[in-house]
Each structure stands twice: as structure tokens, then as C-alpha cells.
KEKE-3310 file (N, C-alpha, C; in steps of 0.2 Angstrom, whole numbers, plus 5000, padded with zeros to 4 digits):
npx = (4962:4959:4957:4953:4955:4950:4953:4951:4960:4958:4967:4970:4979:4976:4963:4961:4954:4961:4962:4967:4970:4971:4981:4978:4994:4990:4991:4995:4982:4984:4985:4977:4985:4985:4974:4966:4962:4965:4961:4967:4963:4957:4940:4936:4941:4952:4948:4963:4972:4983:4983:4986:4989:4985:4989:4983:4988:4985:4991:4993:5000:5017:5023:5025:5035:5043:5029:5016:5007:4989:4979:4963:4952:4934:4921:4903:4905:4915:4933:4942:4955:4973:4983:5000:5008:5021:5030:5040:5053:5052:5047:5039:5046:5045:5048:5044:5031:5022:5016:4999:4998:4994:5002:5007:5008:5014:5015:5008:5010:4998:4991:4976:4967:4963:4952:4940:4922:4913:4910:4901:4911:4923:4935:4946:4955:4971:4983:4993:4989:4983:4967:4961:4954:4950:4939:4933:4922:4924:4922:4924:4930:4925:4934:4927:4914:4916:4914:4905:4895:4879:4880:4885:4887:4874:4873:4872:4865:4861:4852:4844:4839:4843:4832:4830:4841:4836:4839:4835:4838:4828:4813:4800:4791:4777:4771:4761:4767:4762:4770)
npy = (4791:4773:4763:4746:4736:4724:4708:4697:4683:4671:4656:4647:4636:4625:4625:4632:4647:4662:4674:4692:4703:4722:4736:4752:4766:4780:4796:4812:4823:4838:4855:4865:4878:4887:4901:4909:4909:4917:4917:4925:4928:4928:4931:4925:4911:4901:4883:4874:4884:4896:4897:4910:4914:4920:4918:4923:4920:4918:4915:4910:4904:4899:4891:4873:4867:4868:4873:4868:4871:4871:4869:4865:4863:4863:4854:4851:4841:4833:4833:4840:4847:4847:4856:4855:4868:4878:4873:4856:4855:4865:4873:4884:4892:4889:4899:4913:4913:4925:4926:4929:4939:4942:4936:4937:4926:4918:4927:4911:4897:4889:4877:4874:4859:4853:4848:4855:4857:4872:4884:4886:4885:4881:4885:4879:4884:4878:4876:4862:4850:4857:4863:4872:4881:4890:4894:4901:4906:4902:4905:4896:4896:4885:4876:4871:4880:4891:4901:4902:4885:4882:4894:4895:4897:4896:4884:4878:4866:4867:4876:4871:4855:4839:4826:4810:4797:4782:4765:4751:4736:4727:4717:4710:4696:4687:4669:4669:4678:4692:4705)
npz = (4970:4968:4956:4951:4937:4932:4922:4909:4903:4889:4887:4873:4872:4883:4885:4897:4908:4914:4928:4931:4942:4940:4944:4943:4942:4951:4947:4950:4950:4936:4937:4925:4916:4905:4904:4894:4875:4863:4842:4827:4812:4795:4792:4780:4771:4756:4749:4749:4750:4758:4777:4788:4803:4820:4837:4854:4870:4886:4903:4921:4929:4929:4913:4911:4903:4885:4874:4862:4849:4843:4828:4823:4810:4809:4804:4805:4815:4811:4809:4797:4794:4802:4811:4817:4828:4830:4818:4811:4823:4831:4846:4856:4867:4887:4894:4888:4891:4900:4916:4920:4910:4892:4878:4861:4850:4834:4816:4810:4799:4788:4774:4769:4764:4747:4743:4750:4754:4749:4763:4779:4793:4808:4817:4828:4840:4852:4866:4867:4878:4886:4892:4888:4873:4858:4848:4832:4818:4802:4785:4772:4755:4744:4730:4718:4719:4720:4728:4743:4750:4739:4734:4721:4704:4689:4677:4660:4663:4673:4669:4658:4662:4657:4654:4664:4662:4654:4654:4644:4644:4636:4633:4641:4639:4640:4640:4632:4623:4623:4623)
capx = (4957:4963:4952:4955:4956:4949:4955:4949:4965:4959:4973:4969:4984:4972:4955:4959:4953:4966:4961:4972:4972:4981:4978:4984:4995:4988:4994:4990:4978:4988:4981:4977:4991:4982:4967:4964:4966:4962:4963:4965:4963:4953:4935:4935:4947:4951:4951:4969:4975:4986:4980:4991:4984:4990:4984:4986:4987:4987:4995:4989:5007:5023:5021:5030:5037:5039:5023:5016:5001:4988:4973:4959:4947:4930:4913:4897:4908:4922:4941:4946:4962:4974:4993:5002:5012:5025:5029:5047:5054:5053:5043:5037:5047:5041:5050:5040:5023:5023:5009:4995:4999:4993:5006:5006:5011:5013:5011:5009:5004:4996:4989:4970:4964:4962:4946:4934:4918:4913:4904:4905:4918:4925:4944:4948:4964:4976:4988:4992:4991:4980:4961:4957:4954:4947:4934:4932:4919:4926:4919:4929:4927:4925:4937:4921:4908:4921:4909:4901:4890:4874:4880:4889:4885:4872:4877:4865:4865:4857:4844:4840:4839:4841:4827:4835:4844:4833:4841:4831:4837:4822:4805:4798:4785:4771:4771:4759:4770:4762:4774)
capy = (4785:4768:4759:4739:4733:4714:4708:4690:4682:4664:4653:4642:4629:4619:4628:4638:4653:4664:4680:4695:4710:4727:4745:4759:4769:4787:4803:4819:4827:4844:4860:4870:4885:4893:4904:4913:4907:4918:4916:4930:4927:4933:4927:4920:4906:4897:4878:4874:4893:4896:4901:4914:4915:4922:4917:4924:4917:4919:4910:4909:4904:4898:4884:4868:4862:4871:4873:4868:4876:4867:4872:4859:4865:4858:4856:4845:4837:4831:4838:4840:4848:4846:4859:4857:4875:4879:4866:4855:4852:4871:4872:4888:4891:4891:4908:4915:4915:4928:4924:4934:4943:4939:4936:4936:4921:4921:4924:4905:4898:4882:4876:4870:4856:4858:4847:4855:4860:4877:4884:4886:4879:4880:4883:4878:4879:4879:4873:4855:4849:4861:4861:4881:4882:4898:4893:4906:4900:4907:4902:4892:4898:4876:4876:4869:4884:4897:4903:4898:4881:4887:4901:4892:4902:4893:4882:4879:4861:4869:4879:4864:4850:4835:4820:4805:4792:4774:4761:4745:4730:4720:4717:4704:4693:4682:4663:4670:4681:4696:4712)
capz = (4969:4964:4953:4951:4933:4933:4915:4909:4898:4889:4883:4869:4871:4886:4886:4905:4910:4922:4930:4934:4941:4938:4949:4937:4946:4953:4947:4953:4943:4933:4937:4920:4918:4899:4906:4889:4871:4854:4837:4824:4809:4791:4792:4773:4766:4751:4751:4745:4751:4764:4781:4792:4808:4828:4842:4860:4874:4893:4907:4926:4932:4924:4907:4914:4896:4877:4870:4853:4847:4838:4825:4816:4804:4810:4801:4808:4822:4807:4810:4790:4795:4809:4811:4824:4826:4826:4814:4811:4831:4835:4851:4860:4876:4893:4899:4885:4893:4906:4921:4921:4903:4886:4872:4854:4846:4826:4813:4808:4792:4788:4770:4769:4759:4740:4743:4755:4750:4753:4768:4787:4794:4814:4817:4836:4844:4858:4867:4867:4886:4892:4891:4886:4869:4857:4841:4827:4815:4796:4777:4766:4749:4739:4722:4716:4718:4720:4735:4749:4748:4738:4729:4712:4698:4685:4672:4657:4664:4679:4666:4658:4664:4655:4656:4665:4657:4656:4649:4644:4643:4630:4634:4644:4635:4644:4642:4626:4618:4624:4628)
cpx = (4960:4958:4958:4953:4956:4951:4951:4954:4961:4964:4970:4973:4979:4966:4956:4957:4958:4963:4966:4969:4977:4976:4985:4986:4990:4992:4989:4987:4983:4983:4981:4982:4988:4976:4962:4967:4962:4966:4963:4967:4956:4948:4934:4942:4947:4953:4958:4974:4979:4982:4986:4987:4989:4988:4988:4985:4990:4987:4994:4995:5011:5022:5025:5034:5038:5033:5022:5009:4996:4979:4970:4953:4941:4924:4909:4902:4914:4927:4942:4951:4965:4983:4993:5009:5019:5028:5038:5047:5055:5047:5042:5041:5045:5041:5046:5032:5026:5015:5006:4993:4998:4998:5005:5011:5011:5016:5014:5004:5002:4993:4982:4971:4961:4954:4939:4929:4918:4907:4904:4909:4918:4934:4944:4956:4967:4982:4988:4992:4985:4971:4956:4959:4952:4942:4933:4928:4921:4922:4923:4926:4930:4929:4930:4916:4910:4915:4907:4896:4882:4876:4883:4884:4880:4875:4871:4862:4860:4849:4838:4840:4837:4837:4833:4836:4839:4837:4837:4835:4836:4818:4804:4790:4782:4772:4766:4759:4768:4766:4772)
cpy = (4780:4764:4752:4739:4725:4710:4700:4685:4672:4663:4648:4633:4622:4620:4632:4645:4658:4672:4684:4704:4715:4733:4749:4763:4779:4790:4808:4821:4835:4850:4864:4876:4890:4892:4906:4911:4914:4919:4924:4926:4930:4927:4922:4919:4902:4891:4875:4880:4891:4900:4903:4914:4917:4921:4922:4922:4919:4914:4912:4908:4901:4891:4878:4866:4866:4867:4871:4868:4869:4869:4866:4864:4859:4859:4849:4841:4833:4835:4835:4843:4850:4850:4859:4863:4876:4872:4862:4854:4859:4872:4881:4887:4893:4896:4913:4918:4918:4926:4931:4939:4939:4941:4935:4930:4920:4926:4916:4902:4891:4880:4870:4865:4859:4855:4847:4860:4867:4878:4887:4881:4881:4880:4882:4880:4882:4879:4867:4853:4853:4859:4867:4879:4888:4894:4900:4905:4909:4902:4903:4892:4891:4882:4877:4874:4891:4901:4898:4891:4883:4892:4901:4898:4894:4891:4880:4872:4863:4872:4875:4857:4845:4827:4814:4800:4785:4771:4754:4739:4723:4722:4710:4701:4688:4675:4663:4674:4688:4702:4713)
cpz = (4965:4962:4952:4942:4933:4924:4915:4904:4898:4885:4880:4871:4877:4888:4893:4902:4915:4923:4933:4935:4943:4944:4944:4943:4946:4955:4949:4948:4942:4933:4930:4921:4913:4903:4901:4884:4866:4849:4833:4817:4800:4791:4786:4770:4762:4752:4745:4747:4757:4770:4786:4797:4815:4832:4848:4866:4880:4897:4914:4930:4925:4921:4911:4906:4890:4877:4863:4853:4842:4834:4820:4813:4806:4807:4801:4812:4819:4809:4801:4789:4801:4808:4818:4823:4834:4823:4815:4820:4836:4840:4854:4868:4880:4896:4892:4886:4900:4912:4919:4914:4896:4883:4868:4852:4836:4821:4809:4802:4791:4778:4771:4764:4753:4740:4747:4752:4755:4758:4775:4787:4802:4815:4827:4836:4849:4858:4870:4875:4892:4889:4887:4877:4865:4850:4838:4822:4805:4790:4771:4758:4744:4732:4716:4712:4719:4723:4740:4749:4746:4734:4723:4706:4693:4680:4667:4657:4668:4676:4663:4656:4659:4658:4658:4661:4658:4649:4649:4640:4640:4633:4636:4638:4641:4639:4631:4621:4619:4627:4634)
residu = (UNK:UNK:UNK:UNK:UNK:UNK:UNK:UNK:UNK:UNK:UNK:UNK:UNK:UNK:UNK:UNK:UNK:UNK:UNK:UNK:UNK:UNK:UNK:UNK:UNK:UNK:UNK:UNK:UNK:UNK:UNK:UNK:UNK:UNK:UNK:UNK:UNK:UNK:UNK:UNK:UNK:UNK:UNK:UNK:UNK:UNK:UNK:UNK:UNK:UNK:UNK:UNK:UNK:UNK:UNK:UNK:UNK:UNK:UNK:UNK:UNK:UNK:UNK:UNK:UNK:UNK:UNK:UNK:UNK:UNK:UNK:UNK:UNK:UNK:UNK:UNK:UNK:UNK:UNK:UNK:UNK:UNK:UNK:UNK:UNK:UNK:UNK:UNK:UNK:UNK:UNK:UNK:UNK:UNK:UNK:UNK:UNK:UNK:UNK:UNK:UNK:UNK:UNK:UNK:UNK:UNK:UNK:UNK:UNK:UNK:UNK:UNK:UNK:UNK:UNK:UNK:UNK:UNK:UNK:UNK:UNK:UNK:UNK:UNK:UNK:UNK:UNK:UNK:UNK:UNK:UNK:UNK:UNK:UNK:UNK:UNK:UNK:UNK:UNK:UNK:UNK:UNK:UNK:UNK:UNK:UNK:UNK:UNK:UNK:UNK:UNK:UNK:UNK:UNK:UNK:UNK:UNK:UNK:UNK:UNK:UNK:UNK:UNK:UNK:UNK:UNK:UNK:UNK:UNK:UNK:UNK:UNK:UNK:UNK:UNK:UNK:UNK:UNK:UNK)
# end
């Protein structure tokens, strides 16, 4: 299918207008080759910690390309961290995925931010190029509350509470000296 691209380019230097169009060239669409992805990994992580994780994946006929693995850390629809694995310009080769059979990849390690709160969280990952992913949803143990969000231990700020601060300013007086 060849879609038209109509563009609109104004030149400043004599006020014109000129029109041009483009036709993007048409590629074949790429059939998917990962059928199966999963993640293994420990359900509770610390923000700052290291995470080891495996995935396994299977493959539907032969990869066309090294591979390279990838895992974000997701929570409310934000990505707060992004590995692409194996790390450095080490790649996954192709003759490695067997058609049909899952393989173990790993174990690979990544280091979380020191600054995520704690909580649910979401780890997705794949492989780059294809569209099959695997989600795991684990609970990131915040610096902060050293648990899960909600579970801090009390502090004697939390027992009690002090009155808010008001700062004032002066006093307004009336036209006859009235506060």
C-alpha cells in the first residue's frame, strides 16, 4: 500500500508557498519469529540493588540477526528503568535460538535506581525487533520506607503531629487605626 505524503514548505526570502510530494517506499511487513517470552526472576527488589534475572525464549523459525534482550521497570504507564542485555556490543546469536524450543538465556544482571519509591512495579521484556513480550509484576522495596509503599515504620513526627507553621507578616489596620 503506497500512501502520498503532501508536505507544505514556506520560504520566507519572497513570501511563496511550494508543494511537494513524497511516497515512502513499501516494505514487506516482517513476520514475528519470538512466539514465547518469560521472565524469571525474585518477586521482591531493592531500589539501588542489583537485579539478576533469565528470561526464555522461543522461536517459531530461524532469528534473522544477533539478538539483544531488553527489560524496563514499569509503574502507572512510566518506564523508570531501561537494560538493554546483554550489555557492552555482546549480542545473542542467531544459531542459538533453536525453532520450536525454548532456551535459557542468563543469568543477567542490571542495577535499579537508588531513587524509586516503594511499591508495585511491572518489569516487561523482550526481544528488540519482535513484538512478544513477558511482564512479571514484582515489589520494589523504596530506600525511604525500607518496604513496600505504606508500610514505613512510625516516626514520633507521625505520633505527633506538629500544628502548622503560620507566619504573619503585621496587621492590617483600617483607614481608623482599627486592627
Amino acid at each position: 500500500m503506497n500512501r502520498v505524503i503532501r508536505a507544505c514548505v514556506v520560504v520566507n526570502i519572497v513570501g511563496s508557498t511550494a508543494w511537494a510530494d513524497y511516497v515512502p517506499s513499501a516494505y514487506p511487513p516482517v513476520e514475528p519469529v519470538i512466539t514465547d517470552v518469560r521472565l524469571t526472576t525474585p518477586d521482591r527488589l531493592s531500589a539501588g540493588g542489583p537485579v539478576r534475572i533469565r528470561f526464555q525464549v522461543t522461536a517459531k523459525s530461524p532469528v534473522r540477526s544477533p539478538a539483544r534482550l531488553f527489560l524496563h521497570l514499569v509503574r502507572d504507564d512510566k518506564v523508570y528503568h531501561v537494560a538493554v542485555l546483554p550489555g557492552g556490543r555482546d549480542a545473542i546469536p542467531a544459531d542459538r535460538f533453536v525453532p520450536g524450543r525454548a532456551i535459557e538465556l542468563g543469568p543477567f544482571e542490571t542495577t535499579l535506581p537508588t531513587d524509586l519509591s516503594g511499591g508495585a512495579y511491572k518489569l516487561v521484556g523482550g526481544v528488540y525487533r519482535e513484538p512478544t513480550v513477558a511482564e512479571k509484576l514484582v515489589t520494589i522495596m523504596g530506600p525511604a520506607d525500607n518496604g513496600p509503599a505504606g508500610s514505613r515504620s512510625h516516626t514520633e513526627e507521625d505520633r505527633f503531629p506538629q500544628p502548622p507553621l503560620i507566619i504573619n507578616t503585621g496587621t492590617f489596620s483600617d483607614k481608623f487605626g482599627t486592627p
